[in-house]
ROPA-89087 format. One line per field, with one value per residue (C-alpha): residue number from 1; residue in one letter; x, y, z. Coordinates in pm, whole numbers, plus 50000, padded with zeros to 5 digits. Example, Ala and Ser with C-alpha at 12.3 -4.5 7.8 and 13.67 -1.06 7.14 Angstrom:
BEGIN
n	1:2 $
res	a:s $
c1	51230:51367 $
c2	49550:49894 $
c3	50780:50714 $
// end
This chain:
BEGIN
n	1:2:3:4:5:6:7:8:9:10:11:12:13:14:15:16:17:18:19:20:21:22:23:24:25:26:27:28:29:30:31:32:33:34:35:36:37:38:39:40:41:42:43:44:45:46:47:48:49:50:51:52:53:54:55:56:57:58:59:60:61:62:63:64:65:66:67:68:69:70:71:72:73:74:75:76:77:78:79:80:81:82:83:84:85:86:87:88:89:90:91:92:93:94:95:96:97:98:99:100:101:102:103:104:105:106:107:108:109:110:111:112:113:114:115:116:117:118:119:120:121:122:123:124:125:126:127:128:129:130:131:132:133:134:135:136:137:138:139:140:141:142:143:144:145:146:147:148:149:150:151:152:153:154:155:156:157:158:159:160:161:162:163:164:165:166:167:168:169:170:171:172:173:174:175:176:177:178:179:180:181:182:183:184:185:186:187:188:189:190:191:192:193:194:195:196:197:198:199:200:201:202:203:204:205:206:207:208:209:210:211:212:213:214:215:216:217:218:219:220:221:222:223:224:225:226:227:228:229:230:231:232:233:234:235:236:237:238:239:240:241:242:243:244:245:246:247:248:249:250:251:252:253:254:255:256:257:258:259:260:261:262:263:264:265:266:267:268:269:270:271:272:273:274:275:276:277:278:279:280:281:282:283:284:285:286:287:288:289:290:291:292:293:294:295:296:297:298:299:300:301:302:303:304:305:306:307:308:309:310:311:312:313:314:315:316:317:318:319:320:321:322:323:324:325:326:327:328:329:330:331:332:333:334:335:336:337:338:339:340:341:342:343:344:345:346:347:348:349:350:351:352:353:354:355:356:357:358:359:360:361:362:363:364:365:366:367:368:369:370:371:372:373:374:375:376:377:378:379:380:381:382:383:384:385:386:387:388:389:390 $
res	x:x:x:x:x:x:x:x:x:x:x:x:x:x:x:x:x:x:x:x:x:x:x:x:x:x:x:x:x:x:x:x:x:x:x:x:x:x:x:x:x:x:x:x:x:x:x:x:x:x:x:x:x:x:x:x:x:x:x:x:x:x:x:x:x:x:x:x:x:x:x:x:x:x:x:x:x:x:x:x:x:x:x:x:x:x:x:x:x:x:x:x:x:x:x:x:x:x:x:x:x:x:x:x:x:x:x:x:x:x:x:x:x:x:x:x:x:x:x:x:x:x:x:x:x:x:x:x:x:x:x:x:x:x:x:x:x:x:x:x:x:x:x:x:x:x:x:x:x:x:x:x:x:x:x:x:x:x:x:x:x:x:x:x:x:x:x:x:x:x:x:x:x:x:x:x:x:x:x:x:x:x:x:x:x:x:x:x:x:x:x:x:x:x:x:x:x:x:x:x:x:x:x:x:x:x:x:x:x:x:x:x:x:x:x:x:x:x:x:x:x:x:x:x:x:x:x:x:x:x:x:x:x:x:x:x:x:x:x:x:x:x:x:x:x:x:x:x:x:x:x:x:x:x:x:x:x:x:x:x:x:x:x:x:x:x:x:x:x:x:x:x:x:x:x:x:x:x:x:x:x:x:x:x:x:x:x:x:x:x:x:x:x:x:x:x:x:x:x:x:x:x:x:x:x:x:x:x:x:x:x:x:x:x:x:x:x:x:x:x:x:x:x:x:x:x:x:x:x:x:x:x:x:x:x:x:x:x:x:x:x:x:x:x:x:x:x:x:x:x:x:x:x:x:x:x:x:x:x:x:x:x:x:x:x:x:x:x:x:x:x:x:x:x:x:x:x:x:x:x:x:x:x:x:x:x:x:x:x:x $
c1	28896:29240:29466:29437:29189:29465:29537:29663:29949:30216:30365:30424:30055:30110:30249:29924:29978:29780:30014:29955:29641:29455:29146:29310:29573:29759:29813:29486:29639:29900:29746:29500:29761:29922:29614:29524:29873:29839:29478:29684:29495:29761:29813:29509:29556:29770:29945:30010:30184:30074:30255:30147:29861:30042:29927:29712:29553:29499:29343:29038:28869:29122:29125:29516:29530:29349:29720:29938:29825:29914:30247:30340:30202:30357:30714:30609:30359:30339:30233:29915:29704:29345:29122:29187:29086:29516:29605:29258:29170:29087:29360:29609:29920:30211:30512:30530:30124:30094:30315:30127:29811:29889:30008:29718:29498:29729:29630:29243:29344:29508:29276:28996:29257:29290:28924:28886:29115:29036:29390:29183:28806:28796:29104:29016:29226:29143:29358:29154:28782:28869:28530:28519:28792:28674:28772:28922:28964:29063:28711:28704:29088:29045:29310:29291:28963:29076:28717:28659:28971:28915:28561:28716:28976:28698:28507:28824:28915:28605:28321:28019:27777:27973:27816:27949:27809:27870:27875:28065:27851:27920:27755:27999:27990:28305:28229:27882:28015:28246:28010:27678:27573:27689:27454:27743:27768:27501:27600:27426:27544:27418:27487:27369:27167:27299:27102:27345:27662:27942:27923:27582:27508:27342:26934:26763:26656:26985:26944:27182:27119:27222:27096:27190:26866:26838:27193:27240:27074:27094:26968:26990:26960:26842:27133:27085:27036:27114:27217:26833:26752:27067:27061:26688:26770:27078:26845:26555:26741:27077:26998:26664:26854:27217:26972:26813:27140:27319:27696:27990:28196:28045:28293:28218:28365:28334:28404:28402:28263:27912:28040:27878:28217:28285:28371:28311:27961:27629:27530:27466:27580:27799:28091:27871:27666:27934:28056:27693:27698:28033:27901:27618:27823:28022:27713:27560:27884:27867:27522:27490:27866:28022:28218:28422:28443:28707:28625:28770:28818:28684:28632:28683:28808:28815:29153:29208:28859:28655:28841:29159:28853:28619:28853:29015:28686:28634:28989:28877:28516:28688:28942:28649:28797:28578:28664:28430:28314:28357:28754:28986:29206:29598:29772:30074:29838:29715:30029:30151:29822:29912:30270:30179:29872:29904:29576:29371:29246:28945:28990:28722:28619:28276:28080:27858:27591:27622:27392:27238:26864:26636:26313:26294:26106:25822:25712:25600:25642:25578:25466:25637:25985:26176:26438:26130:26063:26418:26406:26075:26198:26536:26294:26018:26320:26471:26269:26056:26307:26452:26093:26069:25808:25867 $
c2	51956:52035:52043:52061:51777:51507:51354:50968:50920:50701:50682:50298:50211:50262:49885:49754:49585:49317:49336:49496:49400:49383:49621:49790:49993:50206:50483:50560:50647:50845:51079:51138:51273:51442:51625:51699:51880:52046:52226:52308:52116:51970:52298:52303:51958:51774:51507:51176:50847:50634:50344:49978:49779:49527:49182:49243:49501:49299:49026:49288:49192:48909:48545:48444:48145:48400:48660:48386:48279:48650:48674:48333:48432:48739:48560:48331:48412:48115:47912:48146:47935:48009:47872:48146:48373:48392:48348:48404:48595:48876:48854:48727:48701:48971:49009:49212:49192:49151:49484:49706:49580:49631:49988:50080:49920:50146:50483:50395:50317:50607:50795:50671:50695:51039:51123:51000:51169:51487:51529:51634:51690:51490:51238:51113:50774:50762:50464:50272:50136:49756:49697:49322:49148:48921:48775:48452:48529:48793:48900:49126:49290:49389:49138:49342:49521:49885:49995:49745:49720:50100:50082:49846:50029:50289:50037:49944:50310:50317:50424:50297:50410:50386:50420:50317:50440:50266:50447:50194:50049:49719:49599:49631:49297:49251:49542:49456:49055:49209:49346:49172:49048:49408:49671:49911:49955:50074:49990:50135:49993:50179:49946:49794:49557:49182:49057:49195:49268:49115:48995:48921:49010:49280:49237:49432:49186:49135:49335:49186:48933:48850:49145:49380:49376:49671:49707:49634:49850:49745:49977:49748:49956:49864:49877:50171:50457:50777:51109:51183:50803:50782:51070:51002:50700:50828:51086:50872:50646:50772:51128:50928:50646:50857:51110:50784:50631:50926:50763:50899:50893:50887:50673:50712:50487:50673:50421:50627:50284:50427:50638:50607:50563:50260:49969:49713:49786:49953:50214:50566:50844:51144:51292:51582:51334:51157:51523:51592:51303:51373:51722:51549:51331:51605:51790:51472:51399:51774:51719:51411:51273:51609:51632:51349:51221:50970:50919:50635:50566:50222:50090:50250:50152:50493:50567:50869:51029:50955:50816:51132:51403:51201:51171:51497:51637:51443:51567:51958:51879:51702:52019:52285:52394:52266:52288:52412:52190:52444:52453:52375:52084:52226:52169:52020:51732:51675:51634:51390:51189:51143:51057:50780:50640:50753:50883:51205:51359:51559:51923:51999:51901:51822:51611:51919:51789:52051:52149:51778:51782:51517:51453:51426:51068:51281:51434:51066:50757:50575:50228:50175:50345:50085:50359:50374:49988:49966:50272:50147:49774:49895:50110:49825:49588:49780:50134:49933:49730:50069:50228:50394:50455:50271 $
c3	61140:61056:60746:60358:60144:60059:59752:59759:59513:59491:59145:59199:59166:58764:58837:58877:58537:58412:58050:57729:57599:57932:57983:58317:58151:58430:58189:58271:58630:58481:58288:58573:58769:58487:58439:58790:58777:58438:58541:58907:59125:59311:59461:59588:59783:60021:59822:60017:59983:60215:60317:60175:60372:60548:60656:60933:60768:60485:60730:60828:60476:60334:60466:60492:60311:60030:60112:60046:59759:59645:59783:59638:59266:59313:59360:59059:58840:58651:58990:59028:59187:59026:59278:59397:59149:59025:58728:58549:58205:58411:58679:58526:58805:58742:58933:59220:59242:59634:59659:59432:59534:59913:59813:59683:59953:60188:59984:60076:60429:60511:60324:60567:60847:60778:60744:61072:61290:61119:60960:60612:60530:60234:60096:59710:59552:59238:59185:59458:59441:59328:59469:59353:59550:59741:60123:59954:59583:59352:59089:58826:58751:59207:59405:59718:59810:59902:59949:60203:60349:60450:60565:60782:60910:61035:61243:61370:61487:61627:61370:61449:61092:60759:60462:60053:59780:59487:59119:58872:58614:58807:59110:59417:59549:59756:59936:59944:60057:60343:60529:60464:60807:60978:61072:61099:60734:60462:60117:59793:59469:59126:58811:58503:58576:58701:58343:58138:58298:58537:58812:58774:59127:59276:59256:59432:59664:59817:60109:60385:60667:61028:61196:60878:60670:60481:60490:60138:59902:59515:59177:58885:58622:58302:57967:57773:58071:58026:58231:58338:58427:58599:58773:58898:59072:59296:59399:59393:59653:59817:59977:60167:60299:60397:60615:60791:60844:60968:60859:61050:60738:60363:60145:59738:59450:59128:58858:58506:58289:58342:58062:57686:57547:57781:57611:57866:57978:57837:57996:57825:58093:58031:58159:58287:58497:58613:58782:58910:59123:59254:59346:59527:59719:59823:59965:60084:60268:60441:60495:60687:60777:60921:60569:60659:60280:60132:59742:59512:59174:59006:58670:58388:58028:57786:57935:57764:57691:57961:58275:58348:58309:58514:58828:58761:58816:59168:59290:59214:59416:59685:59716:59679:59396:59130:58736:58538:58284:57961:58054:57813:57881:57863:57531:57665:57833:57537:57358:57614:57551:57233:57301:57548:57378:57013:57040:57006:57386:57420:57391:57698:58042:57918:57662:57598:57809:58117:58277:58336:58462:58541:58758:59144:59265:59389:59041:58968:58881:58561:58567:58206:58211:58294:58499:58720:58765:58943:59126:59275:59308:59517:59726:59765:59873:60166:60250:60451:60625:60725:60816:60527:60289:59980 $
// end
């Protein structure tokens, strides 16, 4: 494998603006990449602008009636059409939507593209990992699904096992929808639970069809976990099912609204969990896909505490060159937080919670922690479809 880890960027995806009092703020975007270069990460990567995905790369995930209906409330925002998800409280249409959106389908595409060919090890978008998009309608602030729109790519270059892991507190449905009846890709989703959260999918009995059973693995996690639960159940459930699996290519979305601080959801995890999972992806990715790693952003709604250290963090993993978590953020970051946001930014690349610990699936299970009871029902739901032992 040749060349340097790349880093997507293309300061245009900032215009994936759903206005001013929208939960998506791009800022959040912006000051990712303003801190990646203030800690000097970005001379430890390859940084890329890839070109926009353009309509027949679109049409591996999208239907085209579904593109249309983006170009033409793109042109016109006011004649969003919502049946097809346009136009909605949380996709509101905005001009120029189709363009950014394509753009930053085209940073996960040639991400993957790159992965593949062996022009990097590892490619991270941080702005990517709209994981709810759907074939014929936008969901959930995603219009075009980057995630799936690069998995695809891969099978179309000629990878035969891809597997997604899924970290946002929310259940990755389009991704999950995409590729439901094919045995070609595994998908594991982590999230809060489908009870208590958007989109309300994501049970751990949806498990794929068609000749794909046991392709779709679901942890529905109850509201309220923390760093140990949390950190039990990837390990509980991912490392078993990747080594059985065997992917080709390991592709990660690392949406930060897991996050205590996250206002849209209710989990309890920390910043320093957040980063141990990345780390284990990275391994998991060396251990069982040849290293061939392409990591995306997601969700995430504390724009300035929680979401520029979380995916500053994945870009230093991805490059090898991982920041410790007692660092002290830069001062003159910090002072353009405050100029863009008018708020206060944290002072540390941790929430004080490092090292994070928790306990392996093999120390025991406990009929009344409710952590356990979903660990055990993803497990019970596909391990045996799999050959595995639940």
């Amino acid at each position: 494998m040749s060349g340097r880890v790349q880093l997507m960027w293309d300061e245009a995806v900032t215009g994936y603006d759903f206005g001013r009092d929208h939960p998506m703020d791009p800022v959040r975007l912006a000051l990712t990449r303003s801190l990646v270069g203030a800690l000097g990460l970005d001379r430890e990567v390859e940084v890329v602008a890839a070109k926009a995905a353009g309509e027949s790369t679109l049409r591996l995930v999208h239907r085209e009636d579904y593109i249309g209906a983006v170009r033409a409330a793109s042109a016109d925002p006011a004649a969003a059409d919502q049946a097809y998800g346009l136009g909605t409280v949380d996709d509101p249409a905005f001009a120029g939507m189709h363009e950014v959106s394509a753009l930053i389908a085209g940073q996960s595409v040639g991400a993957a593209e790159a992965v593949w060919r062996g022009d990097a090890p590892h490619a991270v978008n941080f702005a990517g990992g709209l994981h709810h998009a759907m074939p014929g309608a936008a969901s959930g602030f995603c219009v075009y699904n980057d995630a799936a729109l690069a998995i695809a790519r891969l099978l179309e270059l000629g990878a035969e096992r891809v597997a997604y892991v899924d970290v946002d507190v929310h259940h990755g449905d389009g991704v999950q929808a995409a590729f439901w009846e094919d045995p070609r890709v595994l998908t594991i989703s982590l999230h809060e639970h489908p009870r208590t959260l958007f989109p309300q999918t994501g049970w751990p009995e949806e498990t794929g069809a068609g000749g794909a059973e046991g392709g779709a693995v679901n942890v529905a996690l109850p509201a309220g976990t923390g760093d140990a639960g949390w950190l039990r159940a990837f390990h509980s459930v991912v490392p078993e099912l990747l080594a059985d699996f065997r992917p080709q290519v390991l592709v990660t979305q690392h949406g930060a609204d897991t996050h205590f601080e996250d206002p849209l959801a209710h989990l309890a995890v920390s910043l320093d969990a957040q980063r141990a999972v990345q780390v284990a992806c990275h391994e998991l990715a060396h251990e069982h896909a040849d290293g061939r790693w392409v990591a995306l952003g997601g969700g995430g709604y504390a724009v300035v505490e929680v979401v520029p250290r979380s995916w500053t963090h994945l870009v230093g993993i991805a490059a090898e060159r991982p920041v410790e978590p007692t660092t002290m953020i830069p001062e003159g970051w910090r002072q353009e937080v405050y100029a863009r946001t008018r708020q206060p930014a944290p002072r540390r690349m941790t929430d004080g919670r490092w090292p994070v610990s928790w306990a392996a699936w093999d120390e025991g299970y406990d009929p009344a922690d409710r952590v356990d009871q979903a660990i055990l029902a993803a497990r019970r739901a596909v391990f045996p479809l799999r050959g595995l032992l639940p």
